[in-house]
N, C-alpha and C positions, 0 to 999 in steps of 0.2 A: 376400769373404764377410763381412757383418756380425754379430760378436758382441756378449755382452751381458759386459760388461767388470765384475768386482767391484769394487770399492774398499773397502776395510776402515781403517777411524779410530774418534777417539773420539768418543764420542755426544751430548755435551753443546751444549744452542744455542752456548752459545761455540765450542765444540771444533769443532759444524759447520763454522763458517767457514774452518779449518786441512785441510779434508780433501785430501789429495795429489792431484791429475788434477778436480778439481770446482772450478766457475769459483767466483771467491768475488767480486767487485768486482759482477758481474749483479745487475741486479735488473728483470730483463725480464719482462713480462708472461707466464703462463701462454699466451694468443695468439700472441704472440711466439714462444714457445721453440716449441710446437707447429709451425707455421707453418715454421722451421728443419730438423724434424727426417721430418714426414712427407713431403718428397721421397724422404728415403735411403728410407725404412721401403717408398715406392709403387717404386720402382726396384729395391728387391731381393726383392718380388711379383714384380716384371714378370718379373723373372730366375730366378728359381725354378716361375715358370706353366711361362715358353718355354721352359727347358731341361730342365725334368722334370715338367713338366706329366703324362705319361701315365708315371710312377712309379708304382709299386705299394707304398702304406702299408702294406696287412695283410689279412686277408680278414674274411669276416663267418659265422660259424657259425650253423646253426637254433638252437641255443641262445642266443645274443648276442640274435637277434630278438625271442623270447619273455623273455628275462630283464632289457627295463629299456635293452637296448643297451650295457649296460657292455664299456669294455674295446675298443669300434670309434673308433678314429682319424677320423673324417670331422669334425672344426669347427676352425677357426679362433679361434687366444683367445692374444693377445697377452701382456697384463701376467704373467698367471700360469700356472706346468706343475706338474702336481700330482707326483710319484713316489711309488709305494708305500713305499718304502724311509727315502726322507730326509725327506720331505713336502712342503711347497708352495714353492717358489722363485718370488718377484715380480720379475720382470727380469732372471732368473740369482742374483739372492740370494737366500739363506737367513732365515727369522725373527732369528735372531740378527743377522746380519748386518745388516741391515734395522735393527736396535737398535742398531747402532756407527756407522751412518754417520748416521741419520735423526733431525733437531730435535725436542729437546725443547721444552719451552713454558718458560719462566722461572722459574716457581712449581714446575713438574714435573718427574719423573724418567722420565716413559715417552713415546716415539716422539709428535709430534703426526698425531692422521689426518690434519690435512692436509698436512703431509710427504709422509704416505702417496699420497693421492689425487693430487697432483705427480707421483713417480715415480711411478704407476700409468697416468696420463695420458701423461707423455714418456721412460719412462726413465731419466731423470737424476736424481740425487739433488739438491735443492735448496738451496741454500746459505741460513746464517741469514737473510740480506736477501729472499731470494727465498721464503723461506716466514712470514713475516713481512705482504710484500705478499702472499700469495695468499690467506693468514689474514685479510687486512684484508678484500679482494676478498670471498671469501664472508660475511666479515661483513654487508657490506652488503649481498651478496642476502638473506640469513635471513629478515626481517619476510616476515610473509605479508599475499597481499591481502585487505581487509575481507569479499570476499566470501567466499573459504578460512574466515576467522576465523568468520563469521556461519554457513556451513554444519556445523565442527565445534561450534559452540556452543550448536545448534538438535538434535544427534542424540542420539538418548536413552544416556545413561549405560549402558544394559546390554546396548548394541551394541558387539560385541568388541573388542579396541583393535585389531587388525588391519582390520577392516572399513573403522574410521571412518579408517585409514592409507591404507587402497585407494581410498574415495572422493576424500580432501583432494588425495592426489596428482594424480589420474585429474582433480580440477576444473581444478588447475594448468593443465591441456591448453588453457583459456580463452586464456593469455598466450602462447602458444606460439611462438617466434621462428622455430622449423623451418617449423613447420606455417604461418603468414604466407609466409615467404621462401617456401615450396613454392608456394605459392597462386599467387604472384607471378609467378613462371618464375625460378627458382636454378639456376644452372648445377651439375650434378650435379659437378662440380670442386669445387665451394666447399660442399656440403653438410654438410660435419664444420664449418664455423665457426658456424652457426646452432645444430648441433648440441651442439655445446661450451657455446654460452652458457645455451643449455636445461638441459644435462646441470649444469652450476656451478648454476644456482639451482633446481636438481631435488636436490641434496646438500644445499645450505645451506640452504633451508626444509624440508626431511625434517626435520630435528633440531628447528625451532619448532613444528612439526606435530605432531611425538612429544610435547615437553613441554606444548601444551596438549592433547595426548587425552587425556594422565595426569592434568592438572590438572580434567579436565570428567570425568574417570571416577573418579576413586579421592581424588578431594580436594572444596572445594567449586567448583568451577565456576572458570573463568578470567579472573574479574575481577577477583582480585588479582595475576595471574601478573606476574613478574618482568620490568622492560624489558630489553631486550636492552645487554649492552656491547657496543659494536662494536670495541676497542680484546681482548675477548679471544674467544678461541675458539670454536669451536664445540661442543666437549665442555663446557667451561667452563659455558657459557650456558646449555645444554640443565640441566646439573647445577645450576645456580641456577636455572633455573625451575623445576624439579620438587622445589623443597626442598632441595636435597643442597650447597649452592653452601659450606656451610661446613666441610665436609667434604677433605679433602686427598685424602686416600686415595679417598674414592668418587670425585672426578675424575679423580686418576690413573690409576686401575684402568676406567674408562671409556672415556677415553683408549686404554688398551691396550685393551683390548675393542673398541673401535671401528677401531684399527689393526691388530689381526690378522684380525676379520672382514671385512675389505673384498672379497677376494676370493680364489677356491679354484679356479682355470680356470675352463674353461668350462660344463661338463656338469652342474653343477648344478641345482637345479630353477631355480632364482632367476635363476643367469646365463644360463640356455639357453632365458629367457622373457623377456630381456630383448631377447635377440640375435634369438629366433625375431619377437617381435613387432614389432622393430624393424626388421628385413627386409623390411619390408612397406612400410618407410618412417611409419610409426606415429611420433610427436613420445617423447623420453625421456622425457615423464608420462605416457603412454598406455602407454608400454613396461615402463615400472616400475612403475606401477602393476599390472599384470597379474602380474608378476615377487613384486607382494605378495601377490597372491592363491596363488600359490604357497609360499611362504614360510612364509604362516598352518599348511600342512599339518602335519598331524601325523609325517610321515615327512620333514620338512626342517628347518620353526624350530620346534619345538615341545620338542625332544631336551631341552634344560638342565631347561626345566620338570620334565618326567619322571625328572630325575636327583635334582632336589633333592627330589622329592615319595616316589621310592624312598628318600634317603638319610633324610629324616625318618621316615618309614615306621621304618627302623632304630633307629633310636635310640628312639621311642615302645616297640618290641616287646622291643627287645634292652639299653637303656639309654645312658646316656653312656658308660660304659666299656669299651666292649669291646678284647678281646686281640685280635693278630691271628688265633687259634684260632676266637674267639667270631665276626670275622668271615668267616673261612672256612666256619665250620658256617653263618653266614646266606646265603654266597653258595650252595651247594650246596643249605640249602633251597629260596631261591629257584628254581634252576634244576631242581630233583627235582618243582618244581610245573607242570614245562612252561614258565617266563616268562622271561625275556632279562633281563640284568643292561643296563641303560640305561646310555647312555656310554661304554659298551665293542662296539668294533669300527667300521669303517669301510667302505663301495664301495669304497674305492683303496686308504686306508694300508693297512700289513700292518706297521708301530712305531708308536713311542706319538707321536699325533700333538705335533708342534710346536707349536702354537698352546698345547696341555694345559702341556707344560711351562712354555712362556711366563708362564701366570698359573699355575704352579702355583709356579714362582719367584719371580713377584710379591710372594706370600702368604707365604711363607716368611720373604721379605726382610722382612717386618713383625709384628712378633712379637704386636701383637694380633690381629691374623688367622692368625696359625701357631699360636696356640692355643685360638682359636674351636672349640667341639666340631663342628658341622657339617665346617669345612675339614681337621680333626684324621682324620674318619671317612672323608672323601673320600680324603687320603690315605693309611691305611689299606687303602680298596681298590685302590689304584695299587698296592699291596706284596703283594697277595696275589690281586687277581682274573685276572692274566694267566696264574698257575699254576695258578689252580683252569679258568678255562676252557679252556685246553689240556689238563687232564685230560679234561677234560669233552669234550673234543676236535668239539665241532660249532661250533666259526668259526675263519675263515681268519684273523682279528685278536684275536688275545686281548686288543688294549693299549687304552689310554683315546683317547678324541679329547675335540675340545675341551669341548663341552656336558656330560663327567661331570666340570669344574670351576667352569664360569665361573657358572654359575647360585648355586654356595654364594658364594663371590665378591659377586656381590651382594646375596643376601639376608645378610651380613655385614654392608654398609655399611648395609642398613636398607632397599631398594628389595625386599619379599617381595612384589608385588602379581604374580604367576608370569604372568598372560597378559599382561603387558605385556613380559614380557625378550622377546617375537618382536621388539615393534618396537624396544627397543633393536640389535638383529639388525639391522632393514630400516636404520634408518638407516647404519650402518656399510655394508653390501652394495651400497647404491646408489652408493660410490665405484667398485666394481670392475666390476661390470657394467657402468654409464656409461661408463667410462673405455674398455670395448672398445667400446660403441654408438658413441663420437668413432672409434675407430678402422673400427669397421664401413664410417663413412661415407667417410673418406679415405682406404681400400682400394678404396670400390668394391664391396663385396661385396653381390653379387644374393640374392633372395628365397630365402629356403631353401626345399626341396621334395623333402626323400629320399621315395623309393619304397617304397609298401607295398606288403602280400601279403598274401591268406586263404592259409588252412590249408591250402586247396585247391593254391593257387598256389606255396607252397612244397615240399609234396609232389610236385607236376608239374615242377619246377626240378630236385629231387634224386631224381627219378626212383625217388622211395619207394613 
């Protein structure tokens, strides 16, 4: 039976190289290592179809039906398993964990995402040489094409920045290696390698895309925008175009941001739009592009905005100083008005999500943002909202998740423009979701098509 083996080391690009059981001399292609690993991965499918194929995972209640589906076992999602308890494990590790073995960048202290999106794609954790090359790799895909550049350049300013995300990517669909190779006649064997090279410059120009909607929407126009380095990263780059490149901290903290959002399983609106549309055989830009359209929602990437627009809300009514007393009497106003304390609770967790602590550690570790009043106030209600909402006793999660930190985070560094943190979101997400679309294809996995019901049809089931 194939496990997902830990390895625990120290974190540093140098230290990477030392890590015990991780090849370190490799410096093989992301193709390559792929190529290697999806036989085991299709052979221990096959072994789990044949021998337990008519296993019985769980059942599905009329309430599961009407409620959203939470909670039914039926998808397939590789890189990540969410648990209510510990929180998201990416290949069997933990966030933490994740931070002791995974490259840092040279100039940085926090995980690079493309360390991330490597192990997310193969499992394996990459060695400094190997993340290095993959970093160069997506460099070179970034630059978008003139027609991309010419379509985001032409759309009016006070079209959301999610919109103009949905189109740029959705145009991408022009270049499409899948969608050619499909044309063509590809042996449905070989469809995750067209799908791979899709999904890599569906990551790597997401991030050129975000900095120039930012620069055509909230700056003047992208005609001074920064050339791309290709010698550094993708967070890197993204943070110098949009201003931020002198900045330490906003890259680092971006960085982490972009490496713990990458992905959260499957069931997500984002992941579960990328895998549903993708089943269809749809190219990773038509898949994820749709995936943004999802994302924009107000009940998926829109949460940090609403955290940080409550926590200013606070401090406007209540002041800079409050005790935790004086926070306490605001959270019970808030909640005696009928309204939800944003940032608090989760579908799955039921502890404080991991990613929260992540950057709430970040923030701490730097003591001009440990004593920012916004991040001062966030944490504030981390000490005192999970008591008052278990009093208040109507949610199953009283603890923070990620979006009631990451939002003050960056309106810290100086990035307040609130409808753009979604696509800071979309670009981080399209690692994770992609990363199961490459594996969608080299499983095999057919068209999704669960079975609906009327009202009608389940009451004649359950003989109500």
């Amino acid at each position: 039976m194939l496990t997902r083996t830990i390895i625990r080391s120290g974190r540093t690009l140098t230290q990477a190289t030392k890590i015990a059981g991780v090849r370190h001399s490799s410096t093989k292609t992301i193709q390559e290592t792929l190529a290697e690993i999806i036989p085991e991965r299709q052979a221990y499918a096959k072994k789990l179809r044949g021998e337990h194929g008519d296993k019985v995972l769980g059942q599905v209640t009329v309430e599961q039906v009407f409620g959203g589906m939470r909670g039914i076992k039926a998808m397939l999602w590789e890189p990540s398993v969410l648990d209510s308890e510990e929180g998201i494990r990416f290949w069997g590790r933990s966030i933490p964990e994740c931070q002791e073995v995974l490259p840092t960048a040279p100039d940085g202290t926090e995980m690079l995402p493309e360390a991330m999106f490597w192990y997310l794609l193969t499992s394996k954790v990459p060695s400094a040489a190997e993340t290095k090359q993959f970093q160069d790799e997506l460099a070179r895909r970034a630059p978008l094409p003139k027609y991309v550049e010419d379509i985001l350049d032409g759309l009016p300013k006070t079209l959301h920045p999610m919109t103009q995300f949905v189109i740029a990517v959705a145009a991408l669909n022009h270049d499409s290696k899948f969608a050619a190779q499909y044309k063509e006649g590809i042996k449905k064997a070989d469809y995750w390698k067209p799908t791979l090279e899709d999904s890599l410059d569906c990551v790597a120009k997401s991030f050129t895309i975000a900095a120039r909607i930012y620069k055509n929407t909230y700056a003047d126009g992208a005609k001074d925008i920064a050339p791309l380095d290709p010698s550094k990263d993708l967070s890197w780059n993204f943070a110098n175009q949009i201003g931020f490149g002198h900045s330490a901290g906003f890259v680092d903290v971006i960085r982490l941001y972009n490496a713990l959002h990458t992905d959260h399983e499957g069931g997500n609106v984002s992941a579960h739009t990328t895998h549903l549309v993708g089943s269809a055989l749809s190219d990773p830009f038509l898949s994820y592009s749709a995936a943004l359209g999802g994302l924009a929602g107000p009940l998926h990437g829109l949460a940090n905005q609403e955290v940080l627009r409550f926590i200013l809300g606070m401090q406007k009514e209540f002041g800079d100083s409050l005790d935790n007393e004086g926070v306490k009497k605001a959270i019970w106003a808030t909640l005696n008005k009928g309204q939800v304390i944003p940032g608090y609770g989760h579908a799955v967790l039921r502890k404080p999500d991991p990613r929260f602590l992540a950057l709430q550690k970040f923030a701490l570790s730097r003591k001009e943002v440990a004593e920012d009043k916004v991040f001062k106030l966030v944490n504030q209600l981390f000490e005192v909202a999970p008591g008052v909402l278990t009093e208040h006793g109507k949610t199953k999660n009283p603890f923070p998740n990620v979006d009631a930190v990451s939002g003050s985070l960056l309106y810290h560094y100086g990035l307040t423009d609130f409808p753009f943190y979604t696509v800071t979101f979309g670009t981080s997400r399209s690692m994770g979701a992609l990363s199961q679309l490459v594996w969608d294809r080299a499983l095999g996995l057919p068209l999704e098509r669960p079975k609906s019901l009327s009202m009608e049809a389940i009451a004649k089931l359950i003989k109500a």
